[in-house]
C-alpha positions as CSV (number, residue, x, y, z in Angstrom):
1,X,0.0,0.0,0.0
2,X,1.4,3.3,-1.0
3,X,1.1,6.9,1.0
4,X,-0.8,9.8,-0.8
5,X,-1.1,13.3,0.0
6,X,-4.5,14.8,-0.1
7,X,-5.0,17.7,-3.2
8,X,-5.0,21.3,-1.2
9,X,-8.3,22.8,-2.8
10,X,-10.0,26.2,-0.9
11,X,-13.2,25.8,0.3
12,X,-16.1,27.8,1.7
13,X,-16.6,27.0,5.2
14,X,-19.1,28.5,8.3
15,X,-19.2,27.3,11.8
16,X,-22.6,26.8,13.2
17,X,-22.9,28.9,15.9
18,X,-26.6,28.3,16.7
19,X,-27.7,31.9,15.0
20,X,-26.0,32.7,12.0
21,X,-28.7,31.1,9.7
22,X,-28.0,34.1,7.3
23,X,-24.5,33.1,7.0
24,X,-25.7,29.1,6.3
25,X,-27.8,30.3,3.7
26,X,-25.6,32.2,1.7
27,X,-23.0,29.6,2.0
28,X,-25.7,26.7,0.8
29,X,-26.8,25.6,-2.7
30,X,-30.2,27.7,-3.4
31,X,-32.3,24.3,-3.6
32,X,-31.0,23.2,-0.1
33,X,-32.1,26.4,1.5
34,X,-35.5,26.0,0.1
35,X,-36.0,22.3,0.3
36,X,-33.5,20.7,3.1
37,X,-32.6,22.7,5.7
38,X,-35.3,24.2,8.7
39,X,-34.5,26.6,11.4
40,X,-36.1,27.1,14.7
41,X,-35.5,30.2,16.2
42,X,-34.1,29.6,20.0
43,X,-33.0,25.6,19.1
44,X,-29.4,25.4,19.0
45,X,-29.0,22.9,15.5
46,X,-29.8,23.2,12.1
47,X,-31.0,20.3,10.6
48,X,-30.1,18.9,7.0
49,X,-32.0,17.0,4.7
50,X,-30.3,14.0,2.8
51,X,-29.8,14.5,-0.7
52,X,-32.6,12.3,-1.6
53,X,-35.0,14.1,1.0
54,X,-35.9,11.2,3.3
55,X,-33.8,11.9,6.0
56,X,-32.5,14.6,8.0
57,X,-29.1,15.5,10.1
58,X,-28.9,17.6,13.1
59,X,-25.8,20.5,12.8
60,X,-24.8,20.9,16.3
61,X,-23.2,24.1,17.3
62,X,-19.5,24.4,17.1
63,X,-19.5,22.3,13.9
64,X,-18.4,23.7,10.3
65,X,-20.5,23.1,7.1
66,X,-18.1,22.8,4.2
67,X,-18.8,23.5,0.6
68,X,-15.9,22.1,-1.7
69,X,-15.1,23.7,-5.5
70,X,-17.3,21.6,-7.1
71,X,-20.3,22.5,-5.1
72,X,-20.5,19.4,-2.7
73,X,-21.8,20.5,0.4
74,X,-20.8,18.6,4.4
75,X,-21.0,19.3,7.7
76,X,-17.9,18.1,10.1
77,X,-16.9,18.6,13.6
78,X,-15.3,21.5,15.1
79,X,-12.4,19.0,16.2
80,X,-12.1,16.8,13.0
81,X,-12.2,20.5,11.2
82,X,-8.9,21.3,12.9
83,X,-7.0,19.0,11.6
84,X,-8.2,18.9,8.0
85,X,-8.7,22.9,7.7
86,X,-6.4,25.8,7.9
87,X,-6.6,29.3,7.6
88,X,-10.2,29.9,8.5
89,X,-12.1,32.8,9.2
90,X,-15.0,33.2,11.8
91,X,-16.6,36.0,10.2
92,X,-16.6,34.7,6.3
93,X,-18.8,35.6,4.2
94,X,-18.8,33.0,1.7
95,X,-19.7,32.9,-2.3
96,X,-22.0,31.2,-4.2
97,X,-19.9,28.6,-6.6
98,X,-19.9,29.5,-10.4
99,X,-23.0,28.2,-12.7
100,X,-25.6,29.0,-10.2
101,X,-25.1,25.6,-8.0
């Protein structure tokens, strides 16, 4: 079995922090706003629909959602994030990805 290094790509990133739904939904694909994610004012998660809509995920706070370049979006935990991140910035304000994903 040979080592490999993993590809450094940027990603957007946003840490949960039980409030900052504005900051989820600019970071999130238009159709997972509307369809897969809900928000309850005073709850301290956000919960996140599977891709095929049957299930959902609960985002606790401290942990990061992650949207890669090609538009894939995961959530991960704040410790796990630590050691696969770098660089990252509380108060991001993250892009849309290019083509309207």
């Amino acid at each position: 079995m040979g080592k490999c290094l993993a590809k450094r790509v940027a990603v957007d990133a946003v840490q949960w922090t039980g409030s900052n739904i504005e900051e989820m939904r600019r970071l999130l694909p238009e159709h997972q706003v509307a369809e897969g994610f809900a928000y309850e004012p005073g709850k301290p998660l956000l919960s996140r629909g599977s891709p095929d809509g049957t299930s959902y995920h609960e985002i606790t706070v401290g942990e990061w959602v992650v949207r890669g370049p090609d538009g894939y979006v995961f959530d991960i935990p704040r410790d796990r994030f630590d050691v696969y991140f770098e660089g990252a910035v509380r108060a991001s304000k993250p892009t849309r990805p290019r083509g309207g994903v």
